[in-house]
C-alpha positions in Angstrom: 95.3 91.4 101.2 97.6 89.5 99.2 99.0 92.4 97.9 99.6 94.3 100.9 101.7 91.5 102.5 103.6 91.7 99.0 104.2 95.4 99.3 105.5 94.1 103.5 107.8 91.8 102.6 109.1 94.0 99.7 110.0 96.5 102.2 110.9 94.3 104.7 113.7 92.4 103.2 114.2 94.0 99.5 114.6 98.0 100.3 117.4 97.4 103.0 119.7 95.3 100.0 119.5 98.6 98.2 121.4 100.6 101.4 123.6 97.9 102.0 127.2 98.5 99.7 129.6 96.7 101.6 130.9 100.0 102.9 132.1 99.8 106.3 132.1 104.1 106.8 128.4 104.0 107.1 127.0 101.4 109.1 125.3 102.6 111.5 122.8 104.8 108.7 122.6 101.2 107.5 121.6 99.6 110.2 118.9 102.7 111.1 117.5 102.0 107.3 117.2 98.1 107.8 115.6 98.7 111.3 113.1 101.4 109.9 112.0 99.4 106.8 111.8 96.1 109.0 109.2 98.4 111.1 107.0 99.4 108.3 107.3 96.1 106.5 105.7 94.8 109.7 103.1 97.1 110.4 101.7 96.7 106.4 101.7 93.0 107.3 99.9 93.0 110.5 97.5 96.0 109.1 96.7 93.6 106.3 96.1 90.5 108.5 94.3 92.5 111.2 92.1 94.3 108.4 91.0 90.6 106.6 90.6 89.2 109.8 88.0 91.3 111.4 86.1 92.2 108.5 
């Protein structure tokens, strides 16, 4: 379980830094990325909490 929130939060907040370069031309790929990986960061997390929860 531990692991699997891990892995979330790794995509949650670490895999966005890597799209983000400070260039302005862009943004709006960027902010689809951070959105996406924000998603399945969350999903991992409540699939982990759900999954030690209930069984």
């Amino acid at each position: 379980m531990i692991l699997k929130i891990i892995i979330g939060l790794l995509i949650w907040f670490v895999v966005p830094m890597f799209f983000t370069d400070g260039k302005r031309r862009k943004r709006k790929k960027h902010r689809i990325i951070a959105a996406t990986c924000k998603i399945i960061g969350g999903v991992i997390i409540a699939y982990a909490v759900i999954q030690e929860a209930f069984l």
